[in-house]
Each structure stands twice: as structure tokens, then as C-alpha cells.
N, C-alpha and C positions, 0 to 999 in steps of 0.2 A: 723187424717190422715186415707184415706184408707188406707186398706191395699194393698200392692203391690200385681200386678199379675203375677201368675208365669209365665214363657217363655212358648211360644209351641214349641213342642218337634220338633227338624229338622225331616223333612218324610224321612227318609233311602230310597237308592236310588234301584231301582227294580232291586231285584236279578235271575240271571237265575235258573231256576230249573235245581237239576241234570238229571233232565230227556233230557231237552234240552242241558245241554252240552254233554252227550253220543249222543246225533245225530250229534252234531257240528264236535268231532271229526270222528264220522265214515263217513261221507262226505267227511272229508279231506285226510281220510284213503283210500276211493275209488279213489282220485285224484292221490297221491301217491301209487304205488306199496309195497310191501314190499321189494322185490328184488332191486326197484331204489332207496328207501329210505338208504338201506344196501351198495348202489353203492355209493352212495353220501357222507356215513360218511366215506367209505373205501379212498375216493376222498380224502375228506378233512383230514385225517388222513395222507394220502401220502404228501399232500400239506407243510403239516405241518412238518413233519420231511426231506423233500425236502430243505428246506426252514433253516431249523437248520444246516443241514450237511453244506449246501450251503457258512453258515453265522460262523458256527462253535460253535454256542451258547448252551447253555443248563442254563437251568431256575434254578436259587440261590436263595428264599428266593423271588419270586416271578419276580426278575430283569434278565435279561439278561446281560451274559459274556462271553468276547472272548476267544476260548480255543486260549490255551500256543500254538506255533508253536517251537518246539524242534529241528528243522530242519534247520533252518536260515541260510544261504549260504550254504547248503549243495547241494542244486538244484539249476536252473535257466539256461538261455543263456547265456553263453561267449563271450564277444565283439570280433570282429574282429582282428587276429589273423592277425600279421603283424610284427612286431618286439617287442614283449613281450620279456622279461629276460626268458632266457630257466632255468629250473629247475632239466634239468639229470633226472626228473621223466622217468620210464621204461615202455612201454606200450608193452603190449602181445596180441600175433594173437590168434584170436578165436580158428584157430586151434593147436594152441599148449597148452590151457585150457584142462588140466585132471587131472588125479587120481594123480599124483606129485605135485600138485599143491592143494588137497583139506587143510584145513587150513590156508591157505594164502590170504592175502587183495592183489588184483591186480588191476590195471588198464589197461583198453579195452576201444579202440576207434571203432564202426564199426555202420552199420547203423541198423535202429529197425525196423527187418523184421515185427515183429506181436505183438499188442499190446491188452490187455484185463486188466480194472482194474473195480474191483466191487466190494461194501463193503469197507473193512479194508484189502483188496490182490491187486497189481499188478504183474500180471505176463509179461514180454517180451520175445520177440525172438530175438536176434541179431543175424547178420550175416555181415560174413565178408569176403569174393569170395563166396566158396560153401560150407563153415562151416555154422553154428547154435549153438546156447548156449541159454538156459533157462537163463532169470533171475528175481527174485523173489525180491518184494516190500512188507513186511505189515508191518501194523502201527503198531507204538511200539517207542522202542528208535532210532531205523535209518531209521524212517519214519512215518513223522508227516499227521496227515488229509489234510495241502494244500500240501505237497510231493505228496501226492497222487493225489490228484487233478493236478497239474502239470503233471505231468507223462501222464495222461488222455489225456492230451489235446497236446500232441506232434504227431505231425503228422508221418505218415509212411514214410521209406526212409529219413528219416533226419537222423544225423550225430552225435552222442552221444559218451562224453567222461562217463565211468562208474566205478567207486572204488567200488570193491564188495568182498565179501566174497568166495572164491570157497567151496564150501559143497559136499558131497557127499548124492546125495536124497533117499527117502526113499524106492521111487518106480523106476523103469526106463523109463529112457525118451528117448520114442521111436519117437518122431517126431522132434530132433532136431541131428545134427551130433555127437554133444558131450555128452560125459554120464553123466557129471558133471552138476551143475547149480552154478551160482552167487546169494550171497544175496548182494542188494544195500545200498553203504555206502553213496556213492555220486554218483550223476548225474548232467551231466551241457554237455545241447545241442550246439553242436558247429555251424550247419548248418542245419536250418531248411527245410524241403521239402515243396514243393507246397500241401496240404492237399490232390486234386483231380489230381490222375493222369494221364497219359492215357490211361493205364491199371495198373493190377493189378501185382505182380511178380509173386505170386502162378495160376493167369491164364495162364500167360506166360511160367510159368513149368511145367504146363499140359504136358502128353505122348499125343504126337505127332500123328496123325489121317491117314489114308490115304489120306482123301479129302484136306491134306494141303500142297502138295505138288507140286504146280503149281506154275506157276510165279507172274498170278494177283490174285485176292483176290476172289474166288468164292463166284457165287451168291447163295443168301441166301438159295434160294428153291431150289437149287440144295444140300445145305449142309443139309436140312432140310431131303431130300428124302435119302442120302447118310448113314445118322444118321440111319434111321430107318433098311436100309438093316443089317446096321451094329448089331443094336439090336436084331433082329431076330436072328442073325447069332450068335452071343453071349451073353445071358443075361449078364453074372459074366461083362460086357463092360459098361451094360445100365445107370446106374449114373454115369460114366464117361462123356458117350457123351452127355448129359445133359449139361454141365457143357461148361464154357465159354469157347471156342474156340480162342484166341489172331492169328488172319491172318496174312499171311507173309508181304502183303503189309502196313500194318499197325506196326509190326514190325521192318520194315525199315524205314517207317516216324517218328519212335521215338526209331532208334537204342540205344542210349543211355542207356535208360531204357531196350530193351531186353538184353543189352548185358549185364545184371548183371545177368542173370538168371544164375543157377546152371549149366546148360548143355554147354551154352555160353562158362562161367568163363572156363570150365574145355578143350572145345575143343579147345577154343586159347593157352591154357597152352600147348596143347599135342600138335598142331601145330607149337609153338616154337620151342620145344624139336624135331618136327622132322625135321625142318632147322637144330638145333645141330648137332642130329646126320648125320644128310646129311655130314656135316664141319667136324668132327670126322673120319669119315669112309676117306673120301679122305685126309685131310691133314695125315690121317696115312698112306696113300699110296702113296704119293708124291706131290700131287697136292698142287697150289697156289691160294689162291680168288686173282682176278682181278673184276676191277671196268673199263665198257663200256660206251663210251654215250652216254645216249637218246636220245639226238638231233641230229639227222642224214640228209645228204643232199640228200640222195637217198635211196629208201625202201632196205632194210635187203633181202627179200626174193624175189626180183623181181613182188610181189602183187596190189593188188589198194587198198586193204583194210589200208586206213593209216591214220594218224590224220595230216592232213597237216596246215601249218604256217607259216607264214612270221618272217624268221633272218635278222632281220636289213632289207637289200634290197636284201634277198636271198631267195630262196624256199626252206624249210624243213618239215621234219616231225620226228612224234613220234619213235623210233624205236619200231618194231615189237619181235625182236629180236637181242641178241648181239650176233648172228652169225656168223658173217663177223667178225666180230673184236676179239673173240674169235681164230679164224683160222689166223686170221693175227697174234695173240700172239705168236702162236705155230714157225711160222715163223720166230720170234725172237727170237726164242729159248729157251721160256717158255711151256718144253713140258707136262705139265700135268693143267689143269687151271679148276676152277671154277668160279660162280658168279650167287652169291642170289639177285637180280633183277624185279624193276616192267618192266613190258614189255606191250603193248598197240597194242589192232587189233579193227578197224574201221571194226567190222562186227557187219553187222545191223539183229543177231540172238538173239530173246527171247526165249531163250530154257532153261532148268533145269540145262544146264553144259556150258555153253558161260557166258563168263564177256570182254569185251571193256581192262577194267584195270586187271593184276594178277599178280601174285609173280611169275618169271621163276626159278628154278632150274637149272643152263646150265653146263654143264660138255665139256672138250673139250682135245684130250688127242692124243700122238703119238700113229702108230702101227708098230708093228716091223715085224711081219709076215702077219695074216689075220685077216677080220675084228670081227672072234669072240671073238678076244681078249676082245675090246668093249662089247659082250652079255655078259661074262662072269663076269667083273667087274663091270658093271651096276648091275647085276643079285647079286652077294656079297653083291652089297649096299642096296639093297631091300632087304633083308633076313635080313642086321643088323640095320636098317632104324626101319622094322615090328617086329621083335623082340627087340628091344630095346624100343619102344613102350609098351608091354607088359607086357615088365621085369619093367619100369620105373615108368608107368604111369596105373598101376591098381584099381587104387582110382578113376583118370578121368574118367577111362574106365564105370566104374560101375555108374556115375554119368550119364555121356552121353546116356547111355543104359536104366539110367529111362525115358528118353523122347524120346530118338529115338532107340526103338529096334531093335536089329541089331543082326545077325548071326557072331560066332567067323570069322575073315579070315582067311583062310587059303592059306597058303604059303608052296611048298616043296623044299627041298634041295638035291640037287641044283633044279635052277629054270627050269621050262620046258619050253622047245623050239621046235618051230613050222614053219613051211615054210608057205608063203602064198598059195603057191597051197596043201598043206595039210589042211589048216584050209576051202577055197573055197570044196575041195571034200568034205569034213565033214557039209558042208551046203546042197552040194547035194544030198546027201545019208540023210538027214532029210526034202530035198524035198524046201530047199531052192533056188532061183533062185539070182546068185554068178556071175558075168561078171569076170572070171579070170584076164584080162589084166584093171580092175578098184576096186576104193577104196571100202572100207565097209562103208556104208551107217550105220546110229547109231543101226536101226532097228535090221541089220546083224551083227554087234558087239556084243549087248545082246545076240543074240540067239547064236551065236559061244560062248559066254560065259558060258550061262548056257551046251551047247553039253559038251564043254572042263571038264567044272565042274562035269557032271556023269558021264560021262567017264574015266577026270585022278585024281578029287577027289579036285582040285585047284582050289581058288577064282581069283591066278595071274600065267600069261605066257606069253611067249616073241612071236611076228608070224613077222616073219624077211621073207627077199627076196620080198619084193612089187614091183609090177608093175611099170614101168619106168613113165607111163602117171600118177599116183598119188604121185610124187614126185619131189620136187625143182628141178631147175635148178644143184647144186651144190653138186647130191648126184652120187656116183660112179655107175656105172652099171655092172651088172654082166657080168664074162669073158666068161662064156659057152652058156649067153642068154640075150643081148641087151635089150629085153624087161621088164627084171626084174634089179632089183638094191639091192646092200648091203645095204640093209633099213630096216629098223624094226621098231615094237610099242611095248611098254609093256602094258598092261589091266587087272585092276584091278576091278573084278565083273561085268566085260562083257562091261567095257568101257574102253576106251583110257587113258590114265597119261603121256607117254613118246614117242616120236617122235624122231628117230635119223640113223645115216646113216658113214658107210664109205664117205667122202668128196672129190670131184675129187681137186688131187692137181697138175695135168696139164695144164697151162695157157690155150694150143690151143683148149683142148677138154673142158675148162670150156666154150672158147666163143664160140666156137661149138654148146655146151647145152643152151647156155643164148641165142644166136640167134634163137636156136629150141622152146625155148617159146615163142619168141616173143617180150625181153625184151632188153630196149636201153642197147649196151655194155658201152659209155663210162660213165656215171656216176657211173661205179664199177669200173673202169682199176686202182683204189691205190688201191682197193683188190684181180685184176687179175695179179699187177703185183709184189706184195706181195712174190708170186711164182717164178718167175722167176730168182732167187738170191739163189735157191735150195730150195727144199722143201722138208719135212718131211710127209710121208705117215701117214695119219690121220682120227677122226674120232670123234664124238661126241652124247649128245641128250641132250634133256630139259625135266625135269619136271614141272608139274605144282602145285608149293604147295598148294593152295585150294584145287584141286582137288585131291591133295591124302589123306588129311582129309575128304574130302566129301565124297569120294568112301571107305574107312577104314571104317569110321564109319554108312554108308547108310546116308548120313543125307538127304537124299530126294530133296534138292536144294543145290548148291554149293552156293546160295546165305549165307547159312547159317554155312558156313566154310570161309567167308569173313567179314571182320570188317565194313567197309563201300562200297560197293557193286557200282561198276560201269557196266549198262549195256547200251542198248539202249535207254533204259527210263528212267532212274539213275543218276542223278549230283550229288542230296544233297541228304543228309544230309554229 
């Protein structure tokens, strides 16, 4: 046998030298950056723990496991709420959340002004009218990684019931009303908000600007140029006015939402309270509410400004006032009356102080001597009206005054009082031009206001004896001077509030006066002849509740001392 031949050797396959792989990599080293190769692991590093938190995993032995969730019904949405079994559970106002209360688990419903959750922290802001409360989320034992997550994703302005801890913190918490915070035991949303809304609530509590106080919505390049005077003129102002601006007319296409804001909440509150005390003050001096009504067959004050409509197959309209019917009260022997009432004027005015719809104030009362009795009692009720204000409501007060700065009012005792030819001379002597025998124009109002102000020191005063030509049909005229009448206004910061008058309660000389304007008699003769059956020497006036929160507080449009705003261009909302 041969011998066998041994194998040839496999040729090994060509290796690179390392001289060639250091060029390999430093080509690809010039492709990549250092800086973006650094961006990329940071990338994917992010990626990565993004992805775990997301998932809740963390790596055992090479597998993936779902963390524990320790939280399990402690969160989530609440079905609709309908006739569930009540549970006597007690639920507390934000504002009543304090130092009495630290140690104690409570329950709070209100909505989630601000949210920020990062890490293993959620922090909220709830509010609920014009309070605030911290409340504080981290992970732990009463707050799992999807609690958290949860929380995250509820939208603002939604409806949160909250079981928490009240604490006392360690630092103070200067951006919320309350000094306390909440830790969260449970959470469970009761109604969730639209995520996008149409503003924001903290744009809309923005302090209030000059340029915002028109009726439409100025144009942009006019707020633009407005901003910058204002800059100059104050730096310590300049990142404010920066800052978003919420417009009135936009405020009112989504009153709803303005009307939560802080300044909102608080002037409707003080508004209430000065109907109260309006009801207070008279029923402790004799007087009764009475209920007038709207629907009238013939204007109230002999006017054209009216809302007209068809009754059945009748011709009516809105009343302007309960006038007439107030003075017919009297007549049946209800001699002191009141009545908190809307009242409606078909005046096609877009102005800062006109509304279509408003709250009247009506006061309506015998006289036994002369008609100061009226200044006099009017004048008591303004003094405990604006002081019970004060006394009552110094929390609103300071609330209102972060948005719309306002100088204290001032009010003396007793109230001052002015003739109209004293207030006319006092225009003259500052060079104003004043037609003694006609009305003040708005322009002369202000300016008589600010004179009255440096000179007697008062933001309110009474200017009684007006001109015959600037007053209804229905008002008395004076005994020494035909052309003047026992009329008067009250003016509150150089504008008008109150309107009123001794009331002729002579049949012959009222139709005397109603034919001297012009106006049909018989669709009044059931309130001419009211009188005739003996009448009681009398006298009355109206306030206008918006406008004596608007003029109190400055609030720059009376639109913004009304809850849904009726004007010339105004339906809806």
C-alpha cells in the first residue's frame, strides 16, 4: 500500500492588519462626532428607562417583572353619580382646611387648579371658590408608580374627590390661600374637564390692565403699543404685561369659566351681601318687599325705550321700572315698600355703565313733612350698605383688589348734600360749560366728582333739586322754582347709582305733567286714578345693584359686576 497522503492545510482566510483596522475605525470616527455619538447613548439610555417606568418592569435575573401596584382602588373615575347609597361620609371646604385640622385624614371635593407630577412627587393645587390647598403625592405606601401616573394625566378644572392627610409643612406655602397641605390617601375624579380650554384660570386672574376696559376686545396693535408706554413707565410692571392678557369679549363668550376666577367668586359673594344688607337696613325701619310685574301694558315712565310684545292679542312690554306700581302700593296703605328686581331699558347704549337687563333696588316710602326726609334715609342706608361691606367682607375685598386695583371709598357721616345749582357753579369756577336748566352729561359727572372729591374729601354725595326739563313726568316740582323739582342722584366716584324724587300725588297736576311731555294719558288713568281715593304725600328712588359693585370696587366695566351681561350686542351666553 501507499502510503496515505496527508491533507493540505485549509489556507486561513486573510486577515486585516492592525494597521488597517486603526484607519477603519478612525473614518468612522470622522463620520460620527464625539459630541453626537455622546447624544445618542444619552438618547438611548433615556429611551430605555422611559420605557421601564412606562411598563413598570425592572430586570430579575435577566426576565422582566411587573412592579406590585399597592394602590388598587385607591384611584381612578367614579361612575356617575345618580342614586348611589349615601355613606354620611363628611366632606370639608378648602377653606375651612387648617392648623385644627393638621393630623386628621379628610375628605375634599373641589377642582385641580395646578398640577405638576415628576419622578416619584405629585404635587396639586385644589381650589374651591377663592381658596387653594397644596396637596402632595409620592410614591411610597399611599402612592403606587400608576397612582402616579394617574394623577398625571387628569386634566385641569376637573372634579376631584381627595382622602388626605392634613400636615403641617415644613416650609410655607406662599402661593396657595391655605397654610396647610394635604398628603393623598385616595383620589377618584368625579368629572373630568375638557383637557384644552379656552383659557387658562391663572391668565384670567391676571391684574387687570388699563387697555382692558372697553366694551369690545381691542385690537392687537393697539395693546401691543399700549404694553410698551406702560413698560417704560414702570419697569417693576414689565413681565406682567408680557404675560397673557384674557379680553373682556372673550370672557363673556365663555363666562362660565371666567366666572371661577378668584376676583369673580369674590365680587358676586360681596354683591349678595349688599342686597342683604340693602333688606336689613329697611326691614329694620319699617319697610315690606313687594313683588311688581314685568309685564306691563303701558311704559312705567312714559319712555320709548322698551322691550315690546305681543300678550295673547294684546300690546305689551318689558317694565322699565316698578314705579307705578310701587306708588299705587303706597296708596293701599303699604307705606314703606321695597323690591329687588330685574328691570329692562331698550337703550341701544354701548357704554362701560348701560346694561338692557339689571338688578333694580326700588325703595318707595311716605313723607310726613318734606322731601329730605327721603335724603336722609337713603343716605343711613349707604353708610350701612358701605360699611357693612367692609366690616363683612375684608377677605373679598383684598381678593378683588389683586385684579382690579382700587382706592379705599370713601364715605362721610352723615352724607353730603348738594343742590344742583351748587354742583353746576362748582363746574364753572373749574371752567366747565354746565346749562343750569339740563342734565349732566357722563363727561360732567366725573369731573363734578373728582372737584366734590378735593374739595370735601368724599368718593359719595347726594346733588338734589334738578331741573324740571331732566325729570319724568311724575316728579314734584319745586314750590319757590317751577323749573327745578325735588329730585335728586346719589354718585358714587363721579357716576350716578340712584335716581329719585318727591312724587306728584295730585291727580290733576300729574296729567298736567304727563300731557307736558307728550305722553298718551289714558293708558296710565288705573295709576292716575290710584290717587284719587286720597293719597299719601310721597317719595322714593332705585338703585342699581351692578352698579354699585362696579363703582365700590372700580371694576372698570359693569360688565364685570354682572353674571351674564345683557346689552346691545348680548343674548348669550
Amino acid at each position: 500500500m501507499q502510503d496515505q497522503q496527508p491533507e493540505q492545510p485549509v489556507q486561513p482566510e486573510q486577515k486585516v492588519q492592525p494597521e488597517q483596522q486603526v484607519q477603519a475605525v478612525v473614518a468612522e470616527g470622522e463620520k460620527k462626532s464625539k459630541k453626537q455619538q455622546q447624544r445618542e447613548k444619552k438618547e438611548e439610555e433615556k429611551a430605555k428607562k422611559k420605557q421601564q417606568g412606562q411598563q413598570g418592569d425592572h430586570p430579575v435575573g435577566g426576565q422582566q417583572v411587573q412592579e406590585a401596584d399597592n394602590c388598587v382602588g385607591k384611584y381612578g373615575d367614579l361612575q356617575m353619580i345618580q342614586s348611589q347609597e349615601r355613606t354620611n361620609r363628611k366632606w370639608i371646604k378648602v377653606g375651612d382646611v387648617d392648623q385644627t385640622l393638621v393630623g386628621q385624614v379628610i375628605l375634599v371635593r373641589s377642582r385641580i387648579h395646578n398640577s405638576r407630577v415628576k419622578g416619584k412627587l405629585a404635587f396639586l393645587v385644589l381650589r374651591d371658590n377663592y381658596n387653594t390647598i397644596q396637596v402632595v403625592a409620592e410614591k411610597g405606601e399611599f402612592a403606587s408608580t400608576q397612582m402616579l401616573k394617574y394623577i398625571s394625566g387628569i386634566p385641569l378644572e376637573s372634579v376631584v374627590d381627595i382622602e388626605a392627610l392634613v400636615k403641617q409643612p415644613h416650609k410655607e406655602i406662599l402661593s396657595c390661600t391655605q397654610k396647610v397641605e394635604l398628603e393623598v390617601r385616595t383620589i377618584k375624579v368625579v368629572s373630568r374637564s375638557q383637557p384644552m380650554l379656552p383659557f387658562q384660570i391663572e391668565d384670567a386672574s391676571r391684574r387687570i390692565t388699563d387697555f382692558e376696559d372697553g366694551v369690545q376686545e381691542i385690537k392687537q396693535e393697539e395693546v401691543q403699543q399700549k404694553q410698551e408706554i406702560l413698560q417704560q413707565q414702570d419697569k417693576n410692571e414689565k413681565q406682567e404685561k408680557q404675560q397673557i392678557q384674557v379680553m373682556l369679549k372673550t370672557r363673556l363668550d365663555n363666562r362660565v369659566i371666567d366666572l371661577r376666577t378668584p376676583a369673580k367668586q369674590a365680587i358676586f359673594r360681596v354683591q349678595s351681601g349688599i342686597g342683604l344688607l340693602f333688606r336689613e337696613f329697611l326691614v329694620e325701619n319699617g319697610f315690606i318687599e313687594i313683588h311688581t310685574p314685568k309685564l306691563i301694558g303701558g311704559t312705567s315712565e312714559g319712555g320709548t325705550n322698551v322691550f315690546k310684545l305681543k300678550y295673547f292679542n294684546q300690546d305689551a312690554c318689558l317694565a322699565q321700572s316698578p314705579q307705578l306700581y310701587k306708588q299705587m302700593c303706597l296708596m293701599a296703605d303699604y307705606d314703606r315698600v321695597f323690591e329687588v328686581a330685574p328691570v329692562f331699558r331698550a337703550e341701544n347704549s354701548n357704554t362701560h355703565r348701560h346694561q338692557c337687563e339689571f338688578i333694580s333696588m326700588d325703595i318707595e316710602m311716605v313723607i310726613k313733612e318734606h322731601f329730605t326726609e327721603l335724603l336722609d334715609l337713603m343716605g343711613d342706608l349707604c353708610i350701612y350698605m358701605f360699611k357693612g361691606i367692609e366690616k363683612r367682607y375684608q377677605k373679598e375685598i383684598e381678593i378683588i383688589s389683586q385684579q382690579f386695583p382700587f382706592e379705599p371709598f370713601k364715605i362721610p357721616e352723615p352724607v353730603l348734600k348738594l343742590t344742583f345749582e351748587e354742583g353746576v357753579k362748582m363746574l364753572h369756577e373749574a371752567g366747565v360749560n354746565q346749562d343750569p336748566n339740563d342734565d349732566l352729561d357722563t363727561t360732567n359727572e366725573k369731573t363734578l366728582g373728582k372737584l366734590v372729591r378735593e374739595k370735601y374729601g368724599t368718593d359719595f354725595y347726594i346733588l338734589h333739586r334738578y331741573p324740571k326739563k331732566a325729570r319724568p313726568f311724575y316728579t314734584m316740582p319745586c314750590h319757590d322754582d317751577p323749573n327745578y323739582t325735588l329730585s335728586y342722584d346719589f354718585f358714587m366716584r363721579g357716576e350716578e347709582i340712584v335716581s329719585g324724587a318727591q312724587r306728584v300725588h295730585d291727580p290733576e297736576l300729574l296729567i298736567k305733567q304727563i300731557k307736558e311731555k307728550g305722553i298718551a294719558v289714558e293708558p296710565l288713568m288705573d295709576y292716575i286714578n290710584s290717587f284719587r281715593y286720597g293719597a299719601y304725600p310721597h317719595g322714593g328712588c332705585a338703585f342699581g345693584l351692578e352698579r354699585v359693585a362696579f363703582l365700590y370696587f372700580n371694576l372698570k366695566n359693569i360688565r364685570n359686576a354682572c353674571m351674564f351681561p345683557r346689552d346691545p350686542v348680548r343674548l348669550f351666553p
